[in-house]
ROGU-417309 format. One record per residue (C-alpha): x, y, z. Coordinates in nm, 3 decimals, decimal comma, padded with zeros to 5 digits. Each point is the difference from the previous one (the first is absolute). Layout:
> X_Y_Z
...
This chain:
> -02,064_-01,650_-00,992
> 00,248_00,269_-00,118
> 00,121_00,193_00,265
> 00,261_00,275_00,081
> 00,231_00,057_00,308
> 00,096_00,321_00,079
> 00,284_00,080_00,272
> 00,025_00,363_00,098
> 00,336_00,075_00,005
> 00,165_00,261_00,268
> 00,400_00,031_-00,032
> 00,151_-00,008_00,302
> 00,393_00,004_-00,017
> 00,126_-00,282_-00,199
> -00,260_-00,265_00,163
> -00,131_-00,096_-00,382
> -00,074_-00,366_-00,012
> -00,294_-00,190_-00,252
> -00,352_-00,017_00,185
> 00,026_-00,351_00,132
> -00,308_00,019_00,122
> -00,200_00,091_-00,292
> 00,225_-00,248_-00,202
> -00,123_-00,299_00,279
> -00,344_00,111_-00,103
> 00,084_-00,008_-00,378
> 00,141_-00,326_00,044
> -00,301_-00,166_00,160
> -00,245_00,191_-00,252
> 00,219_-00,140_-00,291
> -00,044_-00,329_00,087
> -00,330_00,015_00,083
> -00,035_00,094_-00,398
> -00,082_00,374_-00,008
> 00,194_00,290_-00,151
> 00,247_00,213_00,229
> 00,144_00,359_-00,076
> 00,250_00,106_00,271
> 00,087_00,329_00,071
> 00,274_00,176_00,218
> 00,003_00,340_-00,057
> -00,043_00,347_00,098
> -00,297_00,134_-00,173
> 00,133_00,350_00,017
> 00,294_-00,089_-00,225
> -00,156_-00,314_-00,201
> -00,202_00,215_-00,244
> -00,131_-00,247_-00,209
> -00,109_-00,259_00,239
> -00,375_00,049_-00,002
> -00,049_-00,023_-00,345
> 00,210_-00,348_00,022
> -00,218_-00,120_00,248
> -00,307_00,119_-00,213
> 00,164_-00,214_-00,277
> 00,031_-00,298_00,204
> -00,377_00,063_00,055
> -00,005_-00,186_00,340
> -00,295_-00,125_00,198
> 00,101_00,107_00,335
> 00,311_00,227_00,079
> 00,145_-00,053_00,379
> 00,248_00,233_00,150
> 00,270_-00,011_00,274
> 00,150_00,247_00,207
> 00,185_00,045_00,318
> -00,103_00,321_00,205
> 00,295_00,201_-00,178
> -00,242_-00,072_-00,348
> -00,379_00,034_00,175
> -00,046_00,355_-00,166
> 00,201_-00,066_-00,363
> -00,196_-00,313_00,041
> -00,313_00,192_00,043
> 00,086_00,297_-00,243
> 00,016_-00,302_-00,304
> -00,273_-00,174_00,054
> -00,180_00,326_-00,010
> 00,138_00,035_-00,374
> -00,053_-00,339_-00,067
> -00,348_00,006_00,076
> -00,083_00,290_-00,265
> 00,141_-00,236_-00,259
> -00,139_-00,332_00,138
> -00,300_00,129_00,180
> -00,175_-00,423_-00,041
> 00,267_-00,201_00,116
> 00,015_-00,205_00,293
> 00,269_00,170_00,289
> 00,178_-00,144_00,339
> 00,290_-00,001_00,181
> 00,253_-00,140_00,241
> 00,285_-00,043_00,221
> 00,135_00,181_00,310
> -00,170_00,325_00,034
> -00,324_-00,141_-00,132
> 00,009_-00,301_00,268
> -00,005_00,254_00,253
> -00,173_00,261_-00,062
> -00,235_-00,248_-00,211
> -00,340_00,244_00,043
> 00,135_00,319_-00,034
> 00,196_-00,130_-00,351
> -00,317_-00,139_-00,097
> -00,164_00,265_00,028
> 00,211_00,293_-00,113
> 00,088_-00,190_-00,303
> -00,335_-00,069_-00,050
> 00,087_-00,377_-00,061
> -00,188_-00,299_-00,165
> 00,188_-00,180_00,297
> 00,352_-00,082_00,149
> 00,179_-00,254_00,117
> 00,101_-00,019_00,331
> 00,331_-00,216_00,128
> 00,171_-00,264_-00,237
> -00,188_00,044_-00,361
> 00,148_-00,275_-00,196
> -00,317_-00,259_00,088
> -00,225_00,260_00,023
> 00,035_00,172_-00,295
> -00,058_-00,338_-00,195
> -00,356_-00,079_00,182
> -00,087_00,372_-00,079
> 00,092_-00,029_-00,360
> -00,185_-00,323_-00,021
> -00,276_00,134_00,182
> -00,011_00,321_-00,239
> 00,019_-00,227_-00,326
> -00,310_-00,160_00,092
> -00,165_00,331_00,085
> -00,035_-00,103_00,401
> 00,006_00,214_00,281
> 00,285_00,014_00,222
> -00,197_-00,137_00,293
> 00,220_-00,242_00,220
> 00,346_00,062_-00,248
> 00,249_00,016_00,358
> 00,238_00,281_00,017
> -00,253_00,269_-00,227
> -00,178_00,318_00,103
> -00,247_00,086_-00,282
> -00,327_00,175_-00,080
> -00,307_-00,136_-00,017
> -00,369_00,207_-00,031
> 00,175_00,287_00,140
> 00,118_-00,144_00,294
> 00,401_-00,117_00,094
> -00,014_-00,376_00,082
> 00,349_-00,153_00,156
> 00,036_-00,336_-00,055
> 00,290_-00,040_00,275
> 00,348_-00,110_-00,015
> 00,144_-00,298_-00,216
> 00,202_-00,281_00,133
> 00,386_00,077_-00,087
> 00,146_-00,268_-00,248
> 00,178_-00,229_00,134
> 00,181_-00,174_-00,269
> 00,202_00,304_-00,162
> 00,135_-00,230_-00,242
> -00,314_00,018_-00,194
> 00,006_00,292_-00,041
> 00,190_00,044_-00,400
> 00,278_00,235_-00,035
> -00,076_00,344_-00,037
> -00,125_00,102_-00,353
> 00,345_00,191_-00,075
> -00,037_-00,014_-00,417
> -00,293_00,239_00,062
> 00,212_00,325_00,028
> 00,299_00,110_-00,105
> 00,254_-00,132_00,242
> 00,362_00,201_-00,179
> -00,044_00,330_00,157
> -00,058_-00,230_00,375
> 00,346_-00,156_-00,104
> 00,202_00,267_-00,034
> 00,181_00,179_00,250
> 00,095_00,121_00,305
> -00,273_-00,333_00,062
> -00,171_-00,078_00,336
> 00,314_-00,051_00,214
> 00,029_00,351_00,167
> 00,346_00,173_-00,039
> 00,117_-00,271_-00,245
> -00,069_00,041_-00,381
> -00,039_-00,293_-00,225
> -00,219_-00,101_-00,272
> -00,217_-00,296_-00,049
> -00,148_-00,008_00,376
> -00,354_-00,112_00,039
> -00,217_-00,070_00,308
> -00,147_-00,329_00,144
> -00,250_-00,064_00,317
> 00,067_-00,329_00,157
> -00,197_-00,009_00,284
> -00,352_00,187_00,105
> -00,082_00,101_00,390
> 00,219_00,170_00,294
> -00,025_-00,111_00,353
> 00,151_00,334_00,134
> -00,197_00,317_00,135
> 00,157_00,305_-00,061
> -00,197_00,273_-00,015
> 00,096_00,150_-00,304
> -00,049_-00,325_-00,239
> -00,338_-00,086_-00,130
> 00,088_-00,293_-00,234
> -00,207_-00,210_00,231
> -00,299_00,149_-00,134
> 00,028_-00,218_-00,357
> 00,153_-00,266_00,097
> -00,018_-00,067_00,389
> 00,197_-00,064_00,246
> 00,087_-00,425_-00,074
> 00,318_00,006_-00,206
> -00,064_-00,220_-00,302
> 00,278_-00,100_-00,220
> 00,038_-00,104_-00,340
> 00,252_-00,360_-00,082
> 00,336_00,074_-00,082
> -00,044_-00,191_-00,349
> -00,330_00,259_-00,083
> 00,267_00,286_00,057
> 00,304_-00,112_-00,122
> -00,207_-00,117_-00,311
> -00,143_00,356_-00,022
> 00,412_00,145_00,027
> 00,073_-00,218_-00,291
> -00,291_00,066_-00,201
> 00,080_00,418_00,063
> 00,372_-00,074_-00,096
> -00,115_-00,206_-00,320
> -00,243_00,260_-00,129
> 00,112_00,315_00,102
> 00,361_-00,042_00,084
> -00,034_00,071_00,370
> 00,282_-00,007_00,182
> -00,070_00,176_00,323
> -00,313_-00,078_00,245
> -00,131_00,213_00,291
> -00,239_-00,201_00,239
> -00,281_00,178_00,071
> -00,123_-00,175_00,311
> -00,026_00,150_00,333
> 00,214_-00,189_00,160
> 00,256_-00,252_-00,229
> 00,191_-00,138_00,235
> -00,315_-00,103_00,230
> 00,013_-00,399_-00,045
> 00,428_-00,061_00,047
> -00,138_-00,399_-00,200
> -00,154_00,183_-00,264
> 00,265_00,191_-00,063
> 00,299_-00,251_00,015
> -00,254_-00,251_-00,248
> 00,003_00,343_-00,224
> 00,372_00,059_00,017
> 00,077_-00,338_-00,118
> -00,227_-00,024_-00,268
> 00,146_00,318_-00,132
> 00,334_-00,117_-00,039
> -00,133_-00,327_-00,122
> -00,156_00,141_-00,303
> 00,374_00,213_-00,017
> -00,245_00,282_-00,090
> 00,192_00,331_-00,082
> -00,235_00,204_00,277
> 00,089_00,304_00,241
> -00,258_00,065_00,263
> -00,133_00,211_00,261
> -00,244_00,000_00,262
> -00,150_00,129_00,379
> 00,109_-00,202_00,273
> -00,003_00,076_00,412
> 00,325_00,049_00,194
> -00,170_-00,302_00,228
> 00,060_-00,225_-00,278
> 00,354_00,060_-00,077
> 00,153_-00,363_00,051
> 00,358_00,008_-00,130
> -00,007_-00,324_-00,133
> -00,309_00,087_-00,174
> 00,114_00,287_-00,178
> 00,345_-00,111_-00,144
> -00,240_-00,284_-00,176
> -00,199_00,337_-00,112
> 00,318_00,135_-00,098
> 00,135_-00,294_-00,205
> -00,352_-00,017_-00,205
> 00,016_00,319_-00,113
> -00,143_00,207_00,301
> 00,155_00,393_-00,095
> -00,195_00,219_00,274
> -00,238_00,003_00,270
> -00,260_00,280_00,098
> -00,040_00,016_00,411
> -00,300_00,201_00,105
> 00,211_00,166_00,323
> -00,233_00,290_00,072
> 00,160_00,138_00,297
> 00,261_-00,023_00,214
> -00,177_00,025_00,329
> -00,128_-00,300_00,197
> -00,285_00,193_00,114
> -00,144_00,102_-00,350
> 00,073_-00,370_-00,111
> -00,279_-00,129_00,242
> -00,194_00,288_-00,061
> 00,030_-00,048_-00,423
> -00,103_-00,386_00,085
> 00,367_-00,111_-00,103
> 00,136_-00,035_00,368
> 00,158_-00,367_00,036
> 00,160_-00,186_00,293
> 00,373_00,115_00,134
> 00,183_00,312_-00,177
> -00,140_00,075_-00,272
> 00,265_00,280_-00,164
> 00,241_-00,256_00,095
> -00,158_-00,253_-00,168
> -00,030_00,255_-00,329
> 00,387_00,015_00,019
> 00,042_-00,296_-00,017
> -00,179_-00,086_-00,267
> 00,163_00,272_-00,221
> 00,353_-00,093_00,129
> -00,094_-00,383_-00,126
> -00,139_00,158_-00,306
> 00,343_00,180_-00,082
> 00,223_-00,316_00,086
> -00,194_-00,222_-00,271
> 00,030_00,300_-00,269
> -00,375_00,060_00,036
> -00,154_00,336_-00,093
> -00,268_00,163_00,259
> -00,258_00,250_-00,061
> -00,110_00,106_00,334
> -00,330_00,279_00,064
> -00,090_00,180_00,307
> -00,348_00,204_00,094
> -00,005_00,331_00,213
> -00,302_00,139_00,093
> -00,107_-00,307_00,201
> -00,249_00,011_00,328
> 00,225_00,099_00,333
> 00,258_00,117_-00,182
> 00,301_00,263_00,120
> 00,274_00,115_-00,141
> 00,224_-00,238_00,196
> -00,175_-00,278_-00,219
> 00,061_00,151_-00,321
> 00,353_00,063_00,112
> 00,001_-00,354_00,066
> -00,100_-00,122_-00,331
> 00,263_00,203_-00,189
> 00,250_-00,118_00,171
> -00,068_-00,340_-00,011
> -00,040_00,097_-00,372
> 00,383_00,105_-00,022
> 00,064_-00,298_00,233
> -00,094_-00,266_-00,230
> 00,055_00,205_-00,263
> -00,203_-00,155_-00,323
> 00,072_00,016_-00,354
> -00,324_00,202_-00,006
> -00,225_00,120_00,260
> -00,308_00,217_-00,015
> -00,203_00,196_00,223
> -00,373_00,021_00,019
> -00,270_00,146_00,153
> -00,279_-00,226_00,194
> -00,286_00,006_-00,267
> -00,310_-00,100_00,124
> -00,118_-00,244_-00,263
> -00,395_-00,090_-00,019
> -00,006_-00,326_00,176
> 00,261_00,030_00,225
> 00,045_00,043_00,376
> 00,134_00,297_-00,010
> -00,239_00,150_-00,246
> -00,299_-00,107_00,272
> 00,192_00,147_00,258
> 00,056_00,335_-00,187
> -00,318_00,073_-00,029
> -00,100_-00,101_00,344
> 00,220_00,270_00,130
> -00,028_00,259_-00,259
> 00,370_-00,031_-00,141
> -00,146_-00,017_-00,349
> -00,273_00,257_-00,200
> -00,245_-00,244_-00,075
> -00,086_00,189_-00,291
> 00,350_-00,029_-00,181
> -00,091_-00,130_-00,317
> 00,157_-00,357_-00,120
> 00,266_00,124_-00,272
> 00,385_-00,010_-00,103
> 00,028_00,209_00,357
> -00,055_-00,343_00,156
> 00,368_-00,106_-00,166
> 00,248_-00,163_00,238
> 00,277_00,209_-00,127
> -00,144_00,366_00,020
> 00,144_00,262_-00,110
> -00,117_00,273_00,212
> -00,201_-00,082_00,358
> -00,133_-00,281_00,190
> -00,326_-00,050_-00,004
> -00,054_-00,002_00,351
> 00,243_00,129_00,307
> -00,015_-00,201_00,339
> 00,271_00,138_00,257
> 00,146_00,264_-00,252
> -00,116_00,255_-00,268
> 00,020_-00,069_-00,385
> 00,248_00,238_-00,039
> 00,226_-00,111_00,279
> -00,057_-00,404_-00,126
> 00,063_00,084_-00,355
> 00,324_00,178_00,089
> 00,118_-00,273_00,168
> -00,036_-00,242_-00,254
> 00,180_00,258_-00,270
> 00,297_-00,028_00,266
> -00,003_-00,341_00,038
> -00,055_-00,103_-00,368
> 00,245_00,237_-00,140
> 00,245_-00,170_00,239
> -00,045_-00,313_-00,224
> 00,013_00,125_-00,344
> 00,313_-00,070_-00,056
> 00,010_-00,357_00,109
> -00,287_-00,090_-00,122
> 00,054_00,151_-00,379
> 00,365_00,000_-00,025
> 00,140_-00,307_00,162
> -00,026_-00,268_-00,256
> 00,143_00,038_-00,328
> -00,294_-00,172_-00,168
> -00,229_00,301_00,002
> 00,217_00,200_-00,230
> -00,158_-00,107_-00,322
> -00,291_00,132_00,145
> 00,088_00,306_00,096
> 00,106_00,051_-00,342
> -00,351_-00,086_-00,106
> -00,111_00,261_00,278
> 00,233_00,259_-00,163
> -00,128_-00,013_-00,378
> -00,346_00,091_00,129
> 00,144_00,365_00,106
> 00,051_00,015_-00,337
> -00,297_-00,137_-00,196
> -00,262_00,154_00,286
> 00,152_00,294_00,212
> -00,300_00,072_00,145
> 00,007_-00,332_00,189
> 00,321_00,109_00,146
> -00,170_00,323_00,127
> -00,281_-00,162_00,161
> 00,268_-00,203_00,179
> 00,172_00,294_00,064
> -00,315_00,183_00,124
> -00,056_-00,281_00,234
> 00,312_00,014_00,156
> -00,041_00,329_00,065
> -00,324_-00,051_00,175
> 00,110_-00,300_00,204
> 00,402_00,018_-00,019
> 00,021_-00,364_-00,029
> 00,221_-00,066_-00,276
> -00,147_-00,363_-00,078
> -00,276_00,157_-00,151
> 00,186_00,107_-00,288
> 00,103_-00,370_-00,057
> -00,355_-00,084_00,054
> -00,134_00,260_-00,261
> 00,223_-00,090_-00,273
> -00,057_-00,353_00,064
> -00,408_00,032_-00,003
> 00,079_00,182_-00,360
> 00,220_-00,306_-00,102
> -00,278_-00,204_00,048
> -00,224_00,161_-00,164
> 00,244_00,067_-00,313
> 00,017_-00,392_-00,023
> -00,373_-00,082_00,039
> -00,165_00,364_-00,180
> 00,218_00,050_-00,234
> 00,207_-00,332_-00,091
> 00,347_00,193_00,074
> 00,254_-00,155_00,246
């Protein structure tokens, strides 16, 4: 079969990494023997892409979206339809696993996939080749006579290792490598992104990774990911990696087997990745240090014990003193930390927020961001929101749904909107600074950042504009980076 993957891209501050999860699914499909087209793109700004895609001519065309990309997402299939009113249509991933009906339905879907897709999609292309219903294909919702039939959950895969590397040659992978990169608050070029393990065993409320791929941690062998590193460095000249996991540091064995075969190889690699202040073992992290270990990203989220338990990430003893700890080890070993906080949690005061930014200025971060609580689709708190009436059902899934927005919350607990986004502008300007301004590595891209005031003004104005609206003066950074990115990927500049 010939088919086409379509990512609906949503910029979001300088988070732009390759779909790894449409390139998984490109892998498998590859070697299965069909034909893959990838795309990661905006459809607003990637004029030309349906008339590619009509080129390709594929069979079936599958899309992928997180919440932040349910109405773009929407919006071009609606356009893609007109020009491909015959072909065969699903979709996939995060949003769609959860709200697997009402995507279904207001897509107006062949079928999705629900959960892990790599072994699914191969039994429904097989199944589709043959011109065979979808009856009993695990982990798909289709349409049959009229009627929605849900064949039920598939089994996760076990053995990660077979599962190939992610189809990479597929798109364009220069303007990923070019900077400021993945590692927030520190530029540098050639950094790409790797998932080594699949499943979380932790509950907080706000996470809903669980949904795709459980709750059982599953890892890949050190020699599949080191072999992948090497690979990436050979091909593309990667030279920086940021782990993707939710947890990196969650088997201390794994990690030390990892660390060793890193410097083994004597592979020329920087990397990056999420780890817990509960897994902080000294000894541990110098041997991440000496492999090539340049920052980890602690998901603090508040200072207050209280709002710890409540957000589900309450752990035995002290907890804030266990968070300074963690960042006082992280600054004796030369370690950069990103740290991020929520406000707007459940029980909240303004003695916990208080809390949080000072335990902010206490450890004191190389860069540290505030968010609100956004209540995800498949998450606790999302349930719980609704349950109580702290969220309009009827807000539509769009870019509003962004992590980092730039004017309200979408829901208010304890305070109002307007009182929660003026405490974050307080708190986040606080930071600026530090987190921009710190490291001498980011000035080459603030250079880059400065010849866009001159080749698109009117980029700087919308920055400007948003400032003014929200008087958080990392939106101008943000602005004139989401314009960077698309200069590289729209127009071939940078």
């Amino acid at each position: 079969m010939r088919v086409t993957l379509v990512n609906s891209q949503v910029l979001d501050g300088n988070n732009v990494v390759p779909p790894l999860g449409l390139m998984y699914i490109a892998a498998v499909l590859e070697r299965a023997g069909h034909a893959v087209q990838i795309y990661d793109a905006d459809p607003e700004y990637h004029g030309t892409i349906i008339n590619e895609i009509k080129d390709f001519n594929p069979d079936l065309i599958g899309l992928s979206f997180l919440t932040v990309g349910y109405q773009r997402s929407l919006n071009f299939l609606k356009k893609l339809r007109q020009e491909l009113p015959d072909k065969m249509y699903c979709a996939g991933g995060v949003h769609t696993t959860v709200k697997p009906t009402e995507t279904l339905n207001e897509f107006n879907l062949d079928f999705i996939v629900v959960g892990e897709g790599e072994d699914t999609i191969i039994e429904v292309c097989e199944k589709l080749d043959k011109k065979e219903s979808l009856a009993g294909v695990a982990g798909v919702m289709y349409r049959e006579n009229g009627s929605v039939v849900d064949n039920g959950r598939r089994e996760m895969i076990k053995d990660l290792d077979s599962i190939p590397f992610p189809a990479r040659h597929l798109i364009d992978m220069k303007p990923y490598l070019k900077p400021p990169g993945i590692i927030r608050g520190h530029a540098d070029k050639n950094q790409t992104t790797i998932v080594t393990s699949r499943g979380c065993p932790f509950k907080c409320i706000y996470c809903g990774s669980h949904n795709i791929f459980g709750r059982k941690t599953r890892r890949r062998s050190v020699k599949n990911v080191v072999d992948e590193i090497e690979h990436l460095h050979k091909e593309f000249g990667i030279t920086g990696i940021y782990y993707c996991d939710d947890t990196f540091t969650l088997s201390p064995s794994w990690v030390k087997e990892y660390c060793n075969e890193l410097k083994q190889r004597k592979l020329p690699i920087k990397w990056a990745g999420q780890s817990r202040v509960d897994q902080t073992d000294r000894d541990l992290m110098k041997l991440m240090k000496d492999s090539g270990l340049v920052q980890l990203d602690f998901g603090v989220e508040s200072g207050s014990e209280k709002i710890l338990k409540v957000l589900g990430k309450g752990g035995a003893g002290d907890r804030a003193n266990q968070i300074r700890n963690s960042f006082k080890l992280c600054k004796e070993l030369d370690i950069r930390t990103l740290a991020t906080f929520i406000i707007g949690n459940p029980e909240e005061t303004r003695e916990d927020i208080q809390e949080s930014f000072n335990l902010a200025k206490d450890i004191a971060a190389d860069y540290t961001a505030f968010y609100f609580l956004t209540p995800y689709p498949g998450t606790a708190i999302y349930d719980m929101a609704l349950e109580k009436g702290w969220l309009d059902p009827n807000i539509p899934f769009s870019e509003i749904w962004a992590h980092r927005q730039p004017e309200l919350p979408l829901m208010a607990i304890t305070f109002g909107k307007e009182e929660l986004r003026d405490m974050r502008r307080k708190m986040q300007n606080a930071f600026f600074k530090k987190n921009y301004f710190s490291n001498t590595g980011n000035i080459s891209f603030y250079s880059i950042l400065s010849t866009i005031l001159f080749r698109h003004p009117a980029v700087f104005l919308t920055a400007l504009g948003q400032f003014v609206r929200t008087r958080r003066i990392d939106y101008i950074v943000e602005t004139l980076n989401a314009e960077y990115w698309r200069m590289k990927k729209y127009e071939g500049a940078g």
